[in-house]
N, C-alpha and C positions, 0 to 999 in steps of 0.2 A: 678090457679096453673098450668094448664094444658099447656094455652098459655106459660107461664112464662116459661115454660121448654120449651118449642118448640124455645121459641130464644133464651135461652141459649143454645142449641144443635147449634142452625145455626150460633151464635157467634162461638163457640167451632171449627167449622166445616170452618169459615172463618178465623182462626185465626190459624189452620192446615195448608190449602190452601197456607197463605200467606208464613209461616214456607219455605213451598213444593219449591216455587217459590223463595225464597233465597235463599237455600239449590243449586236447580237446576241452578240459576244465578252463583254462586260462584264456582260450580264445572266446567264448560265450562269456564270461564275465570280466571284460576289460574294467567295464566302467567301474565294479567290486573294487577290483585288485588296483584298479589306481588310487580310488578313494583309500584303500589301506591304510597302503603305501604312504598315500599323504599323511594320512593318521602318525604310523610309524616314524616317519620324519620329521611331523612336528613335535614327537615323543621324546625324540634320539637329541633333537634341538635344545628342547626345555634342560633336558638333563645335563647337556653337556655346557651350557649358561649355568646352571643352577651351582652344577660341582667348579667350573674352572674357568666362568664367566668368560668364555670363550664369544669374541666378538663377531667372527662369521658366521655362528649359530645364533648371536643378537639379530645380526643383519636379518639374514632369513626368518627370523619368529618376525619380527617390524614385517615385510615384508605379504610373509600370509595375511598380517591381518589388516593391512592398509585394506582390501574389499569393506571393511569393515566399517574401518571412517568413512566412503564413500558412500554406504545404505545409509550410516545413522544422521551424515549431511545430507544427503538425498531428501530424507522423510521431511528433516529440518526448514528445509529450503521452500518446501510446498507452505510453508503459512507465515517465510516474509516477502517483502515487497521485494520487486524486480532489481531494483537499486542491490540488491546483496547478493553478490556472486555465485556462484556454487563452489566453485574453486578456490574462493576464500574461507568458506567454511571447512572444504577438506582441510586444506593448508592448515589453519586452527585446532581439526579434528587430530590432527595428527601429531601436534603437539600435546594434545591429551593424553592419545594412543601412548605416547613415549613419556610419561610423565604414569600411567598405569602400569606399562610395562616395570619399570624402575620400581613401585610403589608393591608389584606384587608379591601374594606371599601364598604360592602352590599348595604348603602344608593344610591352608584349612579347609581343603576340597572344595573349593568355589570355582568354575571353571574360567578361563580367563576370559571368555565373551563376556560372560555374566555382568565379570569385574568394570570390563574396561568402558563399555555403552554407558554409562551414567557418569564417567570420566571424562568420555570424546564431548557428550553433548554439552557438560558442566562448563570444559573448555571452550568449546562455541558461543557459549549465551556468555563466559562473562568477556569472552573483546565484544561480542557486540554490545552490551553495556556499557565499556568501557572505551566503545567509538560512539555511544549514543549523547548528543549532547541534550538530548532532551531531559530533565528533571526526571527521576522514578517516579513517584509522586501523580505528576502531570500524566504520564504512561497509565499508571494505576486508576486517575481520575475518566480518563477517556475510555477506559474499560467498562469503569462502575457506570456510564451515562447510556454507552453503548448498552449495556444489560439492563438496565430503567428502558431505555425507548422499545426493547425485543419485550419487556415485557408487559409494558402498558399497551404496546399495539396488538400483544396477543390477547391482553384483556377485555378491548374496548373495540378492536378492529376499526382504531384508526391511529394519526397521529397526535401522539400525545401534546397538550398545551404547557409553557413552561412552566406554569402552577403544580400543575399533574404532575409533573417531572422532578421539579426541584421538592413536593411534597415526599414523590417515592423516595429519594434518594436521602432526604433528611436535611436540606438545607435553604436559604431562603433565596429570592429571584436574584439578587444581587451577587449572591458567590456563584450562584448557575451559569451569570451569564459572565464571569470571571474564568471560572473553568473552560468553558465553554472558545474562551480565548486563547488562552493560554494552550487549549488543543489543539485550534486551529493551526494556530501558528507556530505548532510544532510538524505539521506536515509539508512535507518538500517535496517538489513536485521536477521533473528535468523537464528540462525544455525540448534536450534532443530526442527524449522518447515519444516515438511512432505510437499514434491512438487511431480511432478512426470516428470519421466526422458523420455529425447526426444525420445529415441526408442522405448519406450515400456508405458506401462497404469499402472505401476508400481508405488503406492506413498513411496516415500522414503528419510532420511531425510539428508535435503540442503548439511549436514558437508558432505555427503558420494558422495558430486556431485564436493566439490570444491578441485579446484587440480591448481598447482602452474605449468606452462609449462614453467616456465623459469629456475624450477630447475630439476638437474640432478639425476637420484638415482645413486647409486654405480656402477651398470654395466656400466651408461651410463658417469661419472664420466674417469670409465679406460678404455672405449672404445674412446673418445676423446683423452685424454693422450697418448695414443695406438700411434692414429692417427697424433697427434701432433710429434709425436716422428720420425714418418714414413716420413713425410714431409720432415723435415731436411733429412732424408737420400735422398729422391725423389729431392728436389731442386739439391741436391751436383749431381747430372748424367743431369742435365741441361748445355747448352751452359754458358759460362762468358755472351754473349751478355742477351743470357734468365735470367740468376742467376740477373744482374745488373736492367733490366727491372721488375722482378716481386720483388726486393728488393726496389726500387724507389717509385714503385708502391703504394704495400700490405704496406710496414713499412715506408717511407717516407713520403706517402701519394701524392705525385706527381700528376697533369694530365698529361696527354699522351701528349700533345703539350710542358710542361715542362720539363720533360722526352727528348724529341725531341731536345728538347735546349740543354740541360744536357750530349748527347752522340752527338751530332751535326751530326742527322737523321730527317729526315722528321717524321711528326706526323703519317701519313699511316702507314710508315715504325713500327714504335713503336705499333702500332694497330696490326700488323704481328707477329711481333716476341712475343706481350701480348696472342694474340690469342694461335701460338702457344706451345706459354710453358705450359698454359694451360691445353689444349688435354694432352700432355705429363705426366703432374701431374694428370689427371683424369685418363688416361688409366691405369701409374702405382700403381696407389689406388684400381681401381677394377680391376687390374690384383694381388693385394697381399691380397686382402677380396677373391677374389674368391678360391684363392690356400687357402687361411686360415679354409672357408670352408669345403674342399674337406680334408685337414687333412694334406697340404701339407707344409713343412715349418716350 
Protein backbone atom coordinates (compact mmCIF):
# COMPACT_ATOMS: atom_id res chain seq x y z
CA UNK A 1 0.00 0.00 0.00
CA UNK A 2 2.66 2.06 1.06
CA UNK A 3 4.55 1.81 -2.40
CA UNK A 4 1.34 2.10 -4.26
CA UNK A 5 0.97 5.68 -2.88
CA UNK A 6 4.53 6.65 -3.52
CA UNK A 7 3.67 6.44 -7.31
CA UNK A 8 0.77 7.71 -7.39
CA UNK A 9 2.30 10.81 -5.68
CA UNK A 10 5.16 10.79 -8.49
CA UNK A 11 2.51 10.19 -11.25
CA UNK A 12 0.51 13.10 -9.56
CA UNK A 13 3.76 15.18 -9.33
CA UNK A 14 4.57 14.24 -13.12
CA UNK A 15 1.47 15.14 -14.46
CA UNK A 16 1.72 18.66 -12.58
CA UNK A 17 5.19 19.12 -14.10
CA UNK A 18 3.89 18.45 -17.60
CA UNK A 19 0.48 20.88 -16.70
CA UNK A 20 3.67 23.61 -15.69
CA UNK A 21 5.36 23.18 -19.06
CA UNK A 22 2.33 23.82 -21.26
CA UNK A 23 1.09 26.50 -19.34
CA UNK A 24 4.75 28.07 -19.58
CA UNK A 25 5.08 27.11 -23.60
CA UNK A 26 1.76 28.67 -24.37
CA UNK A 27 2.41 31.85 -22.50
CA UNK A 28 5.81 32.91 -24.28
CA UNK A 29 4.41 32.26 -27.64
CA UNK A 30 0.89 33.83 -27.93
CA UNK A 31 1.58 35.47 -30.91
CA UNK A 32 2.80 31.54 -32.48
CA UNK A 33 -0.24 29.99 -31.27
CA UNK A 34 -2.65 32.58 -32.41
CA UNK A 35 -1.22 32.77 -35.90
CA UNK A 36 -1.85 28.83 -35.82
CA UNK A 37 -4.87 28.91 -34.77
CA UNK A 38 -5.67 31.38 -37.47
CA UNK A 39 -4.02 29.15 -39.93
CA UNK A 40 -6.22 26.10 -38.69
CA UNK A 41 -9.31 28.04 -38.96
CA UNK A 42 -8.93 29.27 -42.26
CA UNK A 43 -8.17 25.40 -42.96
CA UNK A 44 -11.23 24.02 -41.11
CA UNK A 45 -13.24 26.82 -43.32
CA UNK A 46 -12.05 26.05 -46.85
CA UNK A 47 -12.94 22.54 -46.17
CA UNK A 48 -15.95 22.73 -44.83
CA UNK A 49 -17.22 25.28 -48.10
CA UNK A 50 -15.41 22.99 -50.27
CA UNK A 51 -17.34 19.55 -49.02
CA UNK A 52 -20.94 21.17 -48.04
CA UNK A 53 -20.63 24.75 -49.15
CA UNK A 54 -21.51 25.64 -46.04
CA UNK A 55 -22.24 29.55 -46.02
CA UNK A 56 -20.97 30.67 -42.52
CA UNK A 57 -17.52 29.20 -43.29
CA UNK A 58 -18.04 31.42 -46.87
CA UNK A 59 -18.83 34.30 -44.62
CA UNK A 60 -15.68 33.88 -42.60
CA UNK A 61 -13.10 32.99 -45.67
CA UNK A 62 -14.64 36.66 -47.49
CA UNK A 63 -14.07 38.05 -44.28
CA UNK A 64 -10.09 37.06 -43.57
CA UNK A 65 -9.39 38.20 -46.74
CA UNK A 66 -11.24 41.58 -47.16
CA UNK A 67 -7.26 43.01 -45.59
CA UNK A 68 -6.57 41.93 -48.74
CA UNK A 69 -8.58 44.18 -51.04
CA UNK A 70 -7.60 46.98 -48.79
CA UNK A 71 -3.38 46.60 -49.42
CA UNK A 72 -4.07 45.82 -53.19
CA UNK A 73 -6.55 49.23 -53.34
CA UNK A 74 -4.17 50.78 -51.05
CA UNK A 75 -1.03 50.36 -53.54
CA UNK A 76 -3.69 51.22 -56.32
CA UNK A 77 -4.76 54.46 -55.19
CA UNK A 78 -1.10 55.94 -54.71
CA UNK A 79 -0.86 56.59 -58.84
CA UNK A 80 -4.55 57.98 -59.44
CA UNK A 81 -5.73 61.29 -59.10
CA UNK A 82 -7.43 62.52 -55.82
CA UNK A 83 -10.76 62.59 -57.74
CA UNK A 84 -10.95 58.53 -56.97
CA UNK A 85 -11.73 57.33 -53.73
CA UNK A 86 -10.02 54.80 -51.75
CA UNK A 87 -13.27 53.44 -50.67
CA UNK A 88 -14.39 52.95 -54.07
CA UNK A 89 -11.78 51.08 -55.12
CA UNK A 90 -12.16 48.61 -51.91
CA UNK A 91 -15.86 48.56 -52.75
CA UNK A 92 -14.88 47.25 -56.51
CA UNK A 93 -11.87 45.27 -55.02
CA UNK A 94 -14.29 43.25 -53.16
CA UNK A 95 -16.33 42.40 -55.75
CA UNK A 96 -13.33 40.75 -57.43
CA UNK A 97 -12.50 39.13 -54.04
CA UNK A 98 -15.99 37.46 -54.36
CA UNK A 99 -15.99 36.74 -58.01
CA UNK A 100 -12.27 34.73 -57.08
CA UNK A 101 -13.44 33.25 -54.38
CA UNK A 102 -16.43 31.57 -56.48
CA UNK A 103 -13.94 31.03 -59.51
CA UNK A 104 -11.52 29.14 -57.26
CA UNK A 105 -10.18 25.81 -57.58
CA UNK A 106 -7.83 24.54 -54.27
CA UNK A 107 -7.00 21.27 -56.23
CA UNK A 108 -4.29 22.89 -58.27
CA UNK A 109 -2.13 23.97 -55.25
CA UNK A 110 -2.16 27.73 -56.03
CA UNK A 111 -2.63 29.51 -52.89
CA UNK A 112 -5.67 31.56 -52.75
CA UNK A 113 -3.59 35.11 -52.34
CA UNK A 114 -1.72 34.29 -55.20
CA UNK A 115 -5.14 33.65 -57.15
CA UNK A 116 -7.19 36.32 -56.03
CA UNK A 117 -4.68 39.93 -56.26
CA UNK A 118 -4.68 39.96 -60.05
CA UNK A 119 -8.63 39.44 -59.68
CA UNK A 120 -9.21 42.23 -57.03
CA UNK A 121 -6.93 44.59 -59.14
CA UNK A 122 -8.51 43.23 -62.80
CA UNK A 123 -11.87 44.40 -60.95
CA UNK A 124 -10.71 47.78 -60.16
CA UNK A 125 -9.18 49.07 -63.41
CA UNK A 126 -11.94 47.69 -65.54
CA UNK A 127 -15.07 50.24 -63.49
CA UNK A 128 -12.62 52.59 -63.61
CA UNK A 129 -12.36 52.20 -67.41
CA UNK A 130 -15.70 51.76 -67.61
CA UNK A 131 -16.47 55.22 -65.57
CA UNK A 132 -13.65 56.78 -67.88
CA UNK A 133 -15.18 58.79 -70.39
CA UNK A 134 -12.16 59.66 -71.85
CA UNK A 135 -11.33 57.53 -75.31
CA UNK A 136 -8.42 54.52 -74.54
CA UNK A 137 -6.71 55.81 -77.39
CA UNK A 138 -6.53 59.37 -76.13
CA UNK A 139 -5.20 57.76 -72.51
CA UNK A 140 -2.69 55.73 -74.66
CA UNK A 141 -1.63 58.91 -76.72
CA UNK A 142 -0.96 61.12 -73.55
CA UNK A 143 1.28 58.39 -72.18
CA UNK A 144 3.26 57.99 -75.55
CA UNK A 145 3.85 62.17 -75.59
CA UNK A 146 4.60 62.13 -71.88
CA UNK A 147 7.53 59.29 -72.61
CA UNK A 148 8.89 61.49 -75.94
CA UNK A 149 9.21 64.71 -73.64
CA UNK A 150 11.10 62.46 -70.44
CA UNK A 151 13.09 61.47 -72.92
CA UNK A 152 14.15 64.10 -75.15
CA UNK A 153 14.78 66.24 -72.11
CA UNK A 154 17.07 63.54 -70.79
CA UNK A 155 18.75 63.62 -74.10
CA UNK A 156 19.29 67.25 -74.74
CA UNK A 157 18.67 68.75 -71.26
CA UNK A 158 15.98 70.87 -72.23
CA UNK A 159 12.66 71.27 -73.50
CA UNK A 160 11.90 69.62 -76.47
CA UNK A 161 10.50 71.77 -79.79
CA UNK A 162 7.36 70.38 -81.27
CA UNK A 163 9.54 69.30 -84.43
CA UNK A 164 11.68 67.31 -81.90
CA UNK A 165 8.66 65.88 -80.49
CA UNK A 166 6.34 65.10 -83.21
CA UNK A 167 9.74 63.62 -84.97
CA UNK A 168 10.34 61.08 -81.80
CA UNK A 169 7.07 60.01 -81.75
CA UNK A 170 6.48 59.34 -85.52
CA UNK A 171 4.06 61.77 -86.60
CA UNK A 172 3.74 65.22 -88.23
CA UNK A 173 3.00 68.99 -86.40
CA UNK A 174 -0.60 68.77 -87.31
CA UNK A 175 -1.63 65.43 -85.43
CA UNK A 176 0.72 66.63 -82.44
CA UNK A 177 -0.92 69.39 -82.08
CA UNK A 178 -4.37 67.31 -82.44
CA UNK A 179 -3.40 64.93 -79.67
CA UNK A 180 -2.11 67.36 -77.87
CA UNK A 181 -5.99 68.53 -77.60
CA UNK A 182 -7.69 66.12 -77.41
CA UNK A 183 -5.26 65.41 -73.95
CA UNK A 184 -5.93 68.53 -72.69
CA UNK A 185 -9.30 68.38 -72.74
CA UNK A 186 -9.45 65.21 -71.26
CA UNK A 187 -8.26 66.64 -67.93
CA UNK A 188 -10.65 67.67 -65.20
CA UNK A 189 -9.89 69.70 -62.72
CA UNK A 190 -12.57 70.44 -59.34
CA UNK A 191 -13.13 73.54 -58.48
CA UNK A 192 -13.71 72.71 -54.67
CA UNK A 193 -10.38 71.20 -54.30
CA UNK A 194 -7.91 73.14 -51.86
CA UNK A 195 -4.31 73.81 -53.74
CA UNK A 196 -2.04 76.30 -52.45
CA UNK A 197 -1.30 79.75 -53.96
CA UNK A 198 2.06 80.64 -55.61
CA UNK A 199 2.91 83.24 -52.99
CA UNK A 200 2.33 82.18 -49.96
CA UNK A 201 1.82 78.20 -48.08
CA UNK A 202 -1.80 79.07 -47.94
CA UNK A 203 -4.26 76.12 -49.04
CA UNK A 204 -7.20 77.50 -50.67
CA UNK A 205 -9.84 76.44 -52.95
CA UNK A 206 -8.95 76.27 -56.85
CA UNK A 207 -12.63 78.51 -57.65
CA UNK A 208 -10.77 81.43 -55.47
CA UNK A 209 -7.54 81.16 -57.92
CA UNK A 210 -9.25 81.15 -61.37
CA UNK A 211 -9.89 84.41 -62.92
CA UNK A 212 -10.67 85.23 -66.50
CA UNK A 213 -7.80 88.08 -67.86
CA UNK A 214 -9.50 88.49 -70.89
CA UNK A 215 -12.39 90.00 -69.15
CA UNK A 216 -12.82 93.57 -68.05
CA UNK A 217 -14.70 94.60 -64.76
CA UNK A 218 -16.62 97.73 -64.81
CA UNK A 219 -13.93 100.20 -64.04
CA UNK A 220 -11.95 98.84 -66.47
CA UNK A 221 -14.81 98.49 -68.98
CA UNK A 222 -15.19 102.75 -68.70
CA UNK A 223 -11.67 103.27 -68.53
CA UNK A 224 -11.18 101.80 -72.11
CA UNK A 225 -14.21 103.63 -73.46
CA UNK A 226 -12.67 106.66 -71.74
CA UNK A 227 -9.78 106.04 -73.67
CA UNK A 228 -11.23 105.05 -77.01
CA UNK A 229 -13.18 108.17 -76.89
CA UNK A 230 -9.82 110.25 -76.27
CA UNK A 231 -8.18 108.74 -79.38
CA UNK A 232 -10.54 110.20 -81.79
CA UNK A 233 -9.98 113.44 -80.43
CA UNK A 234 -5.89 112.74 -80.35
CA UNK A 235 -5.87 111.57 -84.05
CA UNK A 236 -8.11 114.78 -85.21
CA UNK A 237 -4.65 117.23 -83.95
CA UNK A 238 -2.63 114.77 -86.16
CA UNK A 239 -1.06 115.89 -89.70
CA UNK A 240 -3.66 114.66 -92.87
CA UNK A 241 -0.20 112.91 -93.84
CA UNK A 242 -0.18 111.11 -90.03
CA UNK A 243 -4.27 110.84 -89.89
CA UNK A 244 -4.05 108.89 -93.68
CA UNK A 245 -1.00 106.72 -92.40
CA UNK A 246 -2.24 105.53 -88.95
CA UNK A 247 -5.89 105.11 -90.76
CA UNK A 248 -4.15 102.61 -93.62
CA UNK A 249 -2.37 101.23 -90.99
CA UNK A 250 -4.53 100.36 -87.62
CA UNK A 251 -8.07 99.96 -89.77
CA UNK A 252 -7.02 99.07 -93.28
CA UNK A 253 -4.60 97.00 -92.19
CA UNK A 254 -1.90 97.89 -94.84
CA UNK A 255 1.99 97.10 -94.71
CA UNK A 256 4.13 99.92 -94.63
CA UNK A 257 5.58 99.10 -98.12
CA UNK A 258 1.61 99.14 -99.20
CA UNK A 259 1.07 102.16 -97.59
CA UNK A 260 4.16 103.45 -99.57
CA UNK A 261 2.36 102.44 -102.93
CA UNK A 262 -0.79 104.03 -101.80
CA UNK A 263 0.66 107.75 -101.07
CA UNK A 264 3.56 107.28 -103.63
CA UNK A 265 6.55 107.55 -100.60
CA UNK A 266 9.02 105.43 -100.03
CA UNK A 267 8.55 102.52 -97.43
CA UNK A 268 11.27 104.43 -94.81
CA UNK A 269 9.44 107.47 -95.53
CA UNK A 270 5.99 105.77 -94.14
CA UNK A 271 8.15 104.07 -91.14
CA UNK A 272 8.85 108.00 -90.27
CA UNK A 273 5.79 109.52 -90.39
CA UNK A 274 4.17 105.69 -88.47
CA UNK A 275 6.93 106.38 -85.91
CA UNK A 276 5.99 109.70 -85.53
CA UNK A 277 2.42 109.90 -84.96
CA UNK A 278 2.81 107.49 -82.74
CA UNK A 279 5.04 109.48 -80.07
CA UNK A 280 2.39 112.00 -80.67
CA UNK A 281 -0.62 109.73 -79.59
CA UNK A 282 1.35 108.44 -76.53
CA UNK A 283 2.52 111.82 -75.24
CA UNK A 284 -0.99 113.12 -75.68
CA UNK A 285 -2.61 110.11 -73.51
CA UNK A 286 -0.09 110.42 -70.78
CA UNK A 287 -0.20 114.16 -70.94
CA UNK A 288 -4.42 113.73 -70.36
CA UNK A 289 -4.02 110.58 -67.61
CA UNK A 290 -1.59 112.71 -65.87
CA UNK A 291 -3.66 116.13 -65.76
CA UNK A 292 -6.65 113.62 -64.91
CA UNK A 293 -4.71 112.62 -61.95
CA UNK A 294 -3.64 115.69 -60.47
CA UNK A 295 -7.68 116.74 -60.65
CA UNK A 296 -7.05 118.67 -63.71
CA UNK A 297 -9.63 118.92 -66.49
Amino acid sequence: MVSTRKVSTKQVSKKKTTLKRIRVSSGNGNGTTRTTRKKLDLTIDWHRYQLRGDPDSRANLLRQYLPLVRNVAGRMAIGFPRSVELSDLINTGVIGLVEAFRNFDPERGVKFETYAVPRIRGAILDELRALDWVPRSTRAKSREIERAVVALESESAKKPSEVELARKIGCTIEELNAAKGDVCGSSLLSLDETIYKEEDNHQVPRIETVSDDDRLSALGDLEKSELRAFLVTAIDRLTEQEKLVIALYYFEELTLKEIGEVMSISESRVSQIHTKAVLKLRGMIKERYVLAEQGVG
